[in-house]
FILUMZA-361228 format. One record per residue (C-alpha): x, y negated, z negated. Coordinates in nm, 3 decimals. Example, Ala and Ser with C-alpha at 12.3 -4.5 7.8 and 13.67 -1.06 7.14 Angstrom:
LOZA      c1      c2      c3
LOZA   1.230   0.450  -0.780
LOZA   1.367   0.106  -0.714
***
This chain:
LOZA      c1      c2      c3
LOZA   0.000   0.000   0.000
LOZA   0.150  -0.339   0.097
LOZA   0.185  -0.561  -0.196
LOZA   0.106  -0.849  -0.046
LOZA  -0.208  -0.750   0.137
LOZA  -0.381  -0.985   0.290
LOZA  -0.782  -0.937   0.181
LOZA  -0.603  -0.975  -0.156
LOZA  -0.489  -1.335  -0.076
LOZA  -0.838  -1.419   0.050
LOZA  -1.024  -1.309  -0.262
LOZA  -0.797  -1.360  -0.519
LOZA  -0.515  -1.203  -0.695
LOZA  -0.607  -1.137  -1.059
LOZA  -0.586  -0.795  -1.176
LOZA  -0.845  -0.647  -1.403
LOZA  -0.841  -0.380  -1.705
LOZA  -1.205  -0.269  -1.617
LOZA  -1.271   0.096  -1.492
LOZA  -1.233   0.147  -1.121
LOZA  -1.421   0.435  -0.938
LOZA  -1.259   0.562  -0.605
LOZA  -1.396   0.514  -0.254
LOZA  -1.300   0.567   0.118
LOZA  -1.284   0.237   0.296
LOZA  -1.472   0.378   0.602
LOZA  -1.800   0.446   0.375
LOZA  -1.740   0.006   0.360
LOZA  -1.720  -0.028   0.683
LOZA  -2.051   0.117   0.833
LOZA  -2.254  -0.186   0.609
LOZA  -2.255  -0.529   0.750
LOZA  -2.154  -0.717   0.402
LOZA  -2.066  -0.556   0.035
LOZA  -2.291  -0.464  -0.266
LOZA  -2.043  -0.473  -0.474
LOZA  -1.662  -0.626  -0.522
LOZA  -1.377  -0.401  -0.436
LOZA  -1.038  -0.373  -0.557
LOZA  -0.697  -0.189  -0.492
LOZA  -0.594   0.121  -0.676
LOZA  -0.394  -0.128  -0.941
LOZA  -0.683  -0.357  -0.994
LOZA  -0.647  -0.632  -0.735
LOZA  -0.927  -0.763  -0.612
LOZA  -1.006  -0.747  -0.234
LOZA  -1.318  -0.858  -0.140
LOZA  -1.589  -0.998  -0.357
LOZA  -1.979  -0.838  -0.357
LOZA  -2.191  -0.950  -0.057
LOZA  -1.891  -1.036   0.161
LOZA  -2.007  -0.955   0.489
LOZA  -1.778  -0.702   0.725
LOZA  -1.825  -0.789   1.074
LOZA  -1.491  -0.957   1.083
LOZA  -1.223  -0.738   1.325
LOZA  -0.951  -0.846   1.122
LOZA  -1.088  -0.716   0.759
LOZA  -1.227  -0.428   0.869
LOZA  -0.877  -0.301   1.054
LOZA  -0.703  -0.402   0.689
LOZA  -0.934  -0.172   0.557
LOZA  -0.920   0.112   0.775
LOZA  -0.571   0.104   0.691
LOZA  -0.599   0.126   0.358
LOZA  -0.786   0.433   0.395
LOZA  -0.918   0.398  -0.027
LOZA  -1.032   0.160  -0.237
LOZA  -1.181   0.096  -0.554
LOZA  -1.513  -0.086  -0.728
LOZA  -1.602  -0.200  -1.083
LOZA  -1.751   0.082  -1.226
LOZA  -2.005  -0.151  -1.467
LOZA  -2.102  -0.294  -1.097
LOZA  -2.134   0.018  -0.885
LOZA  -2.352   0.167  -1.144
LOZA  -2.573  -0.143  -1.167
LOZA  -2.610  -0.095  -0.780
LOZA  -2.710   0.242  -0.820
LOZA  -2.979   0.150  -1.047
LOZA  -3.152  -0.094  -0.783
LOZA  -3.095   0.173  -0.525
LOZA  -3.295   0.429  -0.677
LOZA  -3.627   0.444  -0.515
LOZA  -3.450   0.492  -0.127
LOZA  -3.497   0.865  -0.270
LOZA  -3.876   0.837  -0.273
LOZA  -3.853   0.683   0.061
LOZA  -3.633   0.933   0.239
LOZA  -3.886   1.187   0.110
LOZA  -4.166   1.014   0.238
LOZA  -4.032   1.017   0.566
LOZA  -3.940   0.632   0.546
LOZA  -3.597   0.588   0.706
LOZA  -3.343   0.472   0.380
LOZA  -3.119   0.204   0.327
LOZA  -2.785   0.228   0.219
LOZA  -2.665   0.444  -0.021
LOZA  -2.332   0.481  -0.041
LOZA  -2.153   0.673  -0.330
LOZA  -2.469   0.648  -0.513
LOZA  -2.456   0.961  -0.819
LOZA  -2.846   1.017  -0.818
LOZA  -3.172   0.914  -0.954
LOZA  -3.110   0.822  -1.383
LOZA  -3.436   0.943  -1.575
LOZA  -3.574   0.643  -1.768
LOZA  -3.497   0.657  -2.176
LOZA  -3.633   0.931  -2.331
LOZA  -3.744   1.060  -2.023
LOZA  -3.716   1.491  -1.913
LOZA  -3.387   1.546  -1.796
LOZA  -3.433   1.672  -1.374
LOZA  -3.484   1.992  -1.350
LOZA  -3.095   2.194  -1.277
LOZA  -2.999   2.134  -0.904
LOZA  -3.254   1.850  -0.836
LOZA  -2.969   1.620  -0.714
LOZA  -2.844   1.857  -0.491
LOZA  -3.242   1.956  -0.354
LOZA  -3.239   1.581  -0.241
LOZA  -2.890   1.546  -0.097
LOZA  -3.026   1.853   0.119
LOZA  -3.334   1.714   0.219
LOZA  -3.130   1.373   0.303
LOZA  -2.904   1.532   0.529
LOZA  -3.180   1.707   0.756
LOZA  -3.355   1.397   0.734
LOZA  -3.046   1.207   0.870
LOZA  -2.927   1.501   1.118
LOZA  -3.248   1.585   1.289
LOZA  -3.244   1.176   1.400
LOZA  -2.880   1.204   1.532
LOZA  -2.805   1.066   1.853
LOZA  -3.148   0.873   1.801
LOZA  -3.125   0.661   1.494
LOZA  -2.821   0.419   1.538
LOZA  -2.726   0.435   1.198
LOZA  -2.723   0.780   1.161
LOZA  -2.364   0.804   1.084
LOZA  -2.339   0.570   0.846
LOZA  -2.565   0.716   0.657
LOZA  -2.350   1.045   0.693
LOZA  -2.076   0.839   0.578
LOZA  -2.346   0.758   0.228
LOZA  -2.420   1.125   0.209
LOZA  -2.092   1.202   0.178
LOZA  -1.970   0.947  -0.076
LOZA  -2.318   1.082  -0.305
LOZA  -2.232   1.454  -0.263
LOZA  -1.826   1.391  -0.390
LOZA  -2.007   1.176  -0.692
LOZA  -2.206   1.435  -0.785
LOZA  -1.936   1.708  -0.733
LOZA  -1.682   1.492  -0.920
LOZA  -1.977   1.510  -1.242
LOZA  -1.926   1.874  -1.243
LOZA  -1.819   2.085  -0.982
LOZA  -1.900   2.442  -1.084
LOZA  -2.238   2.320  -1.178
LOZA  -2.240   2.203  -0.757
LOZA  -2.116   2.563  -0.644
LOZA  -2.352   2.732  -0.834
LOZA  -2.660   2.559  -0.688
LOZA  -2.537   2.565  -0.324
LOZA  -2.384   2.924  -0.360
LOZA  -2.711   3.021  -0.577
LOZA  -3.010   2.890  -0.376
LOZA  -2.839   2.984  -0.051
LOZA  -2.830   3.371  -0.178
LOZA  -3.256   3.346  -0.156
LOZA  -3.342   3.065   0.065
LOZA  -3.333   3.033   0.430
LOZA  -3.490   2.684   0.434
LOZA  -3.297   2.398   0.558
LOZA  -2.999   2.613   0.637
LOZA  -2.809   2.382   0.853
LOZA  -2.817   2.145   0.522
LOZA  -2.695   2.407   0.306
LOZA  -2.437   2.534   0.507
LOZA  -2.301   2.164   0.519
LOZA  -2.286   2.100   0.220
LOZA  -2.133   2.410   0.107
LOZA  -1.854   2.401   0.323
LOZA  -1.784   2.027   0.235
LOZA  -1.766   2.156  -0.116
LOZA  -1.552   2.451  -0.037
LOZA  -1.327   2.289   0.245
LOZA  -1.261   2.006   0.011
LOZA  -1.129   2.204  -0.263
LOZA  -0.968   2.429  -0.059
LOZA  -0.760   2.142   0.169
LOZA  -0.682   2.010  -0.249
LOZA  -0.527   2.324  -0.331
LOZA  -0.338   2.325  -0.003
LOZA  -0.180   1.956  -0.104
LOZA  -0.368   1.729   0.153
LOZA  -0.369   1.366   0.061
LOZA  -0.698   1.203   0.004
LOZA  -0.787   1.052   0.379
LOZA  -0.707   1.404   0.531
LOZA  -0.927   1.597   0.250
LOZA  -1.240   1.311   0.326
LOZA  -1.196   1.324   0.720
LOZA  -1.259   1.717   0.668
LOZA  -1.547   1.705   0.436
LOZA  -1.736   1.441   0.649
LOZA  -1.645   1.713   0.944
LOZA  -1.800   1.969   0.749
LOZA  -2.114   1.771   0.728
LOZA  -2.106   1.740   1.092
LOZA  -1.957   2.025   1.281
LOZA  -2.310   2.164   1.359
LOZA  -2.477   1.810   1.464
LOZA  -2.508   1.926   1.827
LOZA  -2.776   2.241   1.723
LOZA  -2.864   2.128   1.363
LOZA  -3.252   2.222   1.459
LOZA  -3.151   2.567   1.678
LOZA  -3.001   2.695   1.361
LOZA  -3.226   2.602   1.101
LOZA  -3.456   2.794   1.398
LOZA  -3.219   3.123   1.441
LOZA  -3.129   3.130   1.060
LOZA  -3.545   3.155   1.021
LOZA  -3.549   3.481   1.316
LOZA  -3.496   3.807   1.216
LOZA  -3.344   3.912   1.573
LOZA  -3.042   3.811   1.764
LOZA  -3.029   3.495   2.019
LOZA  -3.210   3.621   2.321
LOZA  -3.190   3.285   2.541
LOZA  -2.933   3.185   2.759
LOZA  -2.976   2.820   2.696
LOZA  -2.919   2.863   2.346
LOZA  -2.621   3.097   2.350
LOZA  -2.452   2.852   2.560
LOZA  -2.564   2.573   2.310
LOZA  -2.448   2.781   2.066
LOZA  -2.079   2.852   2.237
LOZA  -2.012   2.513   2.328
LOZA  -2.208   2.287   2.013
LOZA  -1.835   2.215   1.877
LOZA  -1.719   2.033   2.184
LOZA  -2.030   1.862   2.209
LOZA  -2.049   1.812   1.863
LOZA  -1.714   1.648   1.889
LOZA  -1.790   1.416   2.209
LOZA  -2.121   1.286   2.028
LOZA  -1.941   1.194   1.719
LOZA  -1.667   1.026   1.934
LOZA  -1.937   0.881   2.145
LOZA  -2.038   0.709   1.819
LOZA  -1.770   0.562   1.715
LOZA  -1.585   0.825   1.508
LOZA  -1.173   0.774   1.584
LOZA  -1.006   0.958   1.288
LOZA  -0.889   1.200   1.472
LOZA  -0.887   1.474   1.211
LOZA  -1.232   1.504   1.169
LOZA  -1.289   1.503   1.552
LOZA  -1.067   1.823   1.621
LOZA  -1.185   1.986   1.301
LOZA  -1.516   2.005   1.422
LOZA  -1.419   2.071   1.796
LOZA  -1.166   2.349   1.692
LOZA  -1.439   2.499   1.416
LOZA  -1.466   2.816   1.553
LOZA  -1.123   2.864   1.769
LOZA  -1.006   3.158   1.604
LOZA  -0.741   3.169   1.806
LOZA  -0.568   2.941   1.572
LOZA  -0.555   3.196   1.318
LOZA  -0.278   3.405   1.471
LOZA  -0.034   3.080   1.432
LOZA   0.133   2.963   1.108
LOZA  -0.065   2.693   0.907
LOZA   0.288   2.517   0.932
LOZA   0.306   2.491   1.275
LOZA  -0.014   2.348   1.349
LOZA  -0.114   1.957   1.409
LOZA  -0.283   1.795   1.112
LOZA  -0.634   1.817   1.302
LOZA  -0.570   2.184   1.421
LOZA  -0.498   2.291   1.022
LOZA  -0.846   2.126   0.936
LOZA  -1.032   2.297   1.210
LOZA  -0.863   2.675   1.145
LOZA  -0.961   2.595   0.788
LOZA  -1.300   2.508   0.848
LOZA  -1.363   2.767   1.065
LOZA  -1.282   3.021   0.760
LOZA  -1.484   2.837   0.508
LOZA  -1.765   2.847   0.742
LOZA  -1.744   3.222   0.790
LOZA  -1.707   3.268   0.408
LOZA  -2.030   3.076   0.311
LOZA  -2.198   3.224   0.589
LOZA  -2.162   3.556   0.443
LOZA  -2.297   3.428   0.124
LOZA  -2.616   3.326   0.254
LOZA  -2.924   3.463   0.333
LOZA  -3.078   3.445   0.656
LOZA  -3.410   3.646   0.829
LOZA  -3.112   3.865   1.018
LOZA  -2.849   3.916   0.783
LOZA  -2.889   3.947   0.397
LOZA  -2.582   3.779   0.158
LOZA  -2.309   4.009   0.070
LOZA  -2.127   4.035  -0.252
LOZA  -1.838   3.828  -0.294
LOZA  -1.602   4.070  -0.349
LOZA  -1.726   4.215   0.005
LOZA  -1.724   3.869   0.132
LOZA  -1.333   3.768   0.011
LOZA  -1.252   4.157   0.200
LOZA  -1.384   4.006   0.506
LOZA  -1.292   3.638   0.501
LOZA  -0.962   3.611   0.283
LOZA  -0.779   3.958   0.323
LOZA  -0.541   3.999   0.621
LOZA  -0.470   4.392   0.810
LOZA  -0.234   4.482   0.508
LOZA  -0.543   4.446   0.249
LOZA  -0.377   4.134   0.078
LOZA  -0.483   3.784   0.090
LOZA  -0.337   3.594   0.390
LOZA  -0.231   3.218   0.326
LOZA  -0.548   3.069   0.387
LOZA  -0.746   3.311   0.185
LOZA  -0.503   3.306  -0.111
LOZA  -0.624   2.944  -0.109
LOZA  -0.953   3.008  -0.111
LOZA  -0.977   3.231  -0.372
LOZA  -0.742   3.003  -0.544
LOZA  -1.013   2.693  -0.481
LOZA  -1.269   2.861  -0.570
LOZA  -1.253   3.202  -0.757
LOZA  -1.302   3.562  -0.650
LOZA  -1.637   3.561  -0.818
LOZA  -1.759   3.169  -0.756
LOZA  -1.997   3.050  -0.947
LOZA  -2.340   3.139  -0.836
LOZA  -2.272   3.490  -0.751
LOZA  -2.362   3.797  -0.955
LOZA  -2.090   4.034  -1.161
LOZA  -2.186   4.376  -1.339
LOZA  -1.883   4.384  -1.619
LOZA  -1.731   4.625  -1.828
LOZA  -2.000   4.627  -2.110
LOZA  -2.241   4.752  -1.841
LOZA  -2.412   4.424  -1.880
LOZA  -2.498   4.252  -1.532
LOZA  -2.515   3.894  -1.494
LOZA  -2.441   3.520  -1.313
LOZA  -2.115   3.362  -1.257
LOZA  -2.140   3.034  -1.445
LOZA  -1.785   2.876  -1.405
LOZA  -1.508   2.989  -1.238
LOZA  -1.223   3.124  -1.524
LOZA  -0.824   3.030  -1.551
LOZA  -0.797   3.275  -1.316
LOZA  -0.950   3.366  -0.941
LOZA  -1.086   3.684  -1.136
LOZA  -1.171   3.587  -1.499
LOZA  -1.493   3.358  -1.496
LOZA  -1.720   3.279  -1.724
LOZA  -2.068   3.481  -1.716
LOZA  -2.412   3.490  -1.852
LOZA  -2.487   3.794  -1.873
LOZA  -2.873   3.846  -1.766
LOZA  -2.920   4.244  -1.850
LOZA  -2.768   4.440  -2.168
LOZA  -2.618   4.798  -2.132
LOZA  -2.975   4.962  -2.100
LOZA  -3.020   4.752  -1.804
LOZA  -3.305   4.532  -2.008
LOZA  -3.329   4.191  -1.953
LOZA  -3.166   3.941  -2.230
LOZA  -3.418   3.719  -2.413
LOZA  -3.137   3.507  -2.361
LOZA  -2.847   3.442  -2.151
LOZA  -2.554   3.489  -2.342
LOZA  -2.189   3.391  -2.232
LOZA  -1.929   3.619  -2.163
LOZA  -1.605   3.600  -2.087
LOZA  -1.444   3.781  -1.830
LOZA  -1.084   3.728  -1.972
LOZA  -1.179   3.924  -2.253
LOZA  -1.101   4.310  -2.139
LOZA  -1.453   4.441  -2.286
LOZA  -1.644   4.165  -2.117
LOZA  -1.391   4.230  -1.784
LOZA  -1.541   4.207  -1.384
LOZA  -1.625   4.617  -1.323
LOZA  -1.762   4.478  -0.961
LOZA  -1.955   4.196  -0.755
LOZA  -2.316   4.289  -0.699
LOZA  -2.481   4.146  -0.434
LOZA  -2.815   3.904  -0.478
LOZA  -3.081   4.145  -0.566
LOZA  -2.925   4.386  -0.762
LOZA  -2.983   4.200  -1.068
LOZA  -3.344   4.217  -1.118
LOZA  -3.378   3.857  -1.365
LOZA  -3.410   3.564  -1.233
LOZA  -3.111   3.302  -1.410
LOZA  -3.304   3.109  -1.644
LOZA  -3.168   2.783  -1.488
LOZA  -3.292   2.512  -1.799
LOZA  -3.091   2.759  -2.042
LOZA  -2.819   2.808  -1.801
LOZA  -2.726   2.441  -1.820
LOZA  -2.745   2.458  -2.187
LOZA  -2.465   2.685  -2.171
LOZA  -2.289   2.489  -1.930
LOZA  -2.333   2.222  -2.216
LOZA  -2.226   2.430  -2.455
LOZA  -1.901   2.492  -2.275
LOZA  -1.797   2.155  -2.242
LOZA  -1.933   2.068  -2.590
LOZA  -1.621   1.905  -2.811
***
């Protein structure tokens, strides 16, 4: 960062000791003016709330700059008069800007939402904003908002995020194109983390994730709804070339980073796999990535065609090379995100069966609720086990279904409480 930047000189040069919350300068630049001041990483501010963007040369110093940072006591006082764009989106009412918003607060005293209503409206959002692609001229900026919401809400608590999206996708077919965005965002992200990537790189693939299927967002909602194969020609060549055109449509709106364009053309080039990670371009890496993470949640999820696997039989297909060992990009995987991810269903050494609440120290320790004792009964309660422990061990993943209880979601999160309780 250059010290003597000039959006610095313009706005003013005191620093501050208030709380700064991250975000990517491109989220910025798809509003016309500010709703809030923004600041560098150190505290200097840049540009004060309401300045308006349509100048060339502030928004190329902030494309540079790739981050930036807001007032945390402001952002959140934005969110609070941004709250009702939810009711609007699902009313059908196009909505404003949202940008890193972190969700609807309850009023004081108020029911806490139900588990995984955030993430219910951040997939209703998306196929909101999707389905008008190519139609609504400000339907990437608003991808650009969706974004900046879903990494607030994973940033809250991330396991709690896997769980829903890995969860919900084991039974639900609905909105699939949503949930398989958002999962791989989630999955991608922390994967690309664990692999090093600086914070630009690990944002240009997430937002890629969101958008690799833009070109047949409706045709797979449509064939993830069909119990048989794809039978027309027309849409197995929509299918076979949706990344290139995906690609060209996102360029055609004025996407330039160039690692989020090749990640979603290069999304399903295998090919790519039978090169080293190391000797691949930075945009080739984040489309041979993505292509893997796509597979992987894929397998996860139901469909009318294909039901979800376990995730042990998942990680043997997606992160295991010819020699039966993790290869370099599935070591990373199951290093992001466990070999039992939260969400997914474990029988353990006790002979009880239950959830995976949080992913452990290790890719194969997690924390579990167990759901069924030794007889096989349900639990009146969930109670937490922990896989570290050698009588409360991993025996097997079970695949959705297997475990006859429905995960009592309210008392789930109690536990989840519990867990991060001081």
């Amino acid at each position: 960062m250059e010290p003597s930047y000039p959006l610095a000189a313009a706005s003013g040069r005191g620093k501050t000791d208030m709380k700064l919350l991250p975000l990517s300068a491109d989220q910025l630049l798809a509003h016309s003016s500010l709703p809030f001041s923004v600041y560098t990483a150190d505290g200097v501010k840049l540009l004060s709330a309401h300045t308006r963007l349509d100048d060339p040369h502030v928004r190329s110093q902030l494309r540079r700059m790739g981050a930036v940072y807001t007032h945390a006591a402001e952002h959140e006082e934005w969110l609070r008069s941004a709250e009702h764009e939810w009711e609007s989106v699902l009313h059908g009412r196009p909505p404003a800007p949202l940008l890193a918003r972190v969700g609807p607060r309850p009023a004081a005293g108020a029911e806490p939402a139900p588990p995984g209503e955030e993430w219910e409206q951040a997939i209703l959002l998306l196929d909101h904003v999707m389905l008008n692609a190519g139609t609504d001229s400000a339907w990437l900026a608003r991808v650009l908002e969706i974004h900046a919401h879903a990494r607030a809400l994973i940033a809250h608590h991330e396991d709690e995020a896997l769980f829903h999206l890995l969860y919900t996708g084991s039974f639900r077919c609905s909105f699939y194109s949503a949930r398989q965005a958002l999962r791989c965002m989630l999955i991608a992200g922390e994967a690309a983390r664990a692999l090093g990537w600086d914070a630009v790189r690990v944002a240009q693939l997430e937002k890629a994730a969101l958008t690799m299927n833009v070109a047949v967002w409706r045709l797979q909602d449509q064939l993830a709804q069909y119990a048989g194969g794809i039978e027309s020609a027309e849409d197995r060549a929509r299918i076979e070339r949706h990344p290139a055109d995906g690609a060209r449509m996102l360029l055609d709106h004025g996407v330039m980073e160039t690692v989020w364009l090749e990640a979603v053309w290069l999304h399903h080039d295998a090919a790519l796999a039978a090169r080293p990670l190391s000797s691949l371009a930075p945009g080739q890496q984040a489309g041979l990535l993505l292509h893997r993470v796509d597979s992987y949640s894929a397998m996860l999820s139901r469909r009318a065609r294909a039901q979800p696997l376990s995730s042990l039989q998942v990680a043997q297909q997606a992160c295991l090379g010819p020699d039966g060992l993790p290869d370099p990009l599935g070591s990373v995987l199951l290093k992001a995100i466990g070999l039992y991810p939260p969400g997914t269903f474990v029988a353990l050494a006790s002979n009880e069966n239950g959830v995976v609440l949080e992913r452990g120290e290790h890719a194969n320790t997690p924390v579990v609720a167990a759901l069924t004792n030794r007889e096989g009964l349900a639990m009146s309660e969930p109670r937490l086990r922990y896989t570290s422990h050698k009588e409360s061990a991993v025996r097997t993943a079970l695949p959705f279904g297997k475990v006859l209880v429905d995960p009592p979601l309210d008392k789930l999160r109690a536990l989840r409480a519990f867990l991060h309780s001081p």
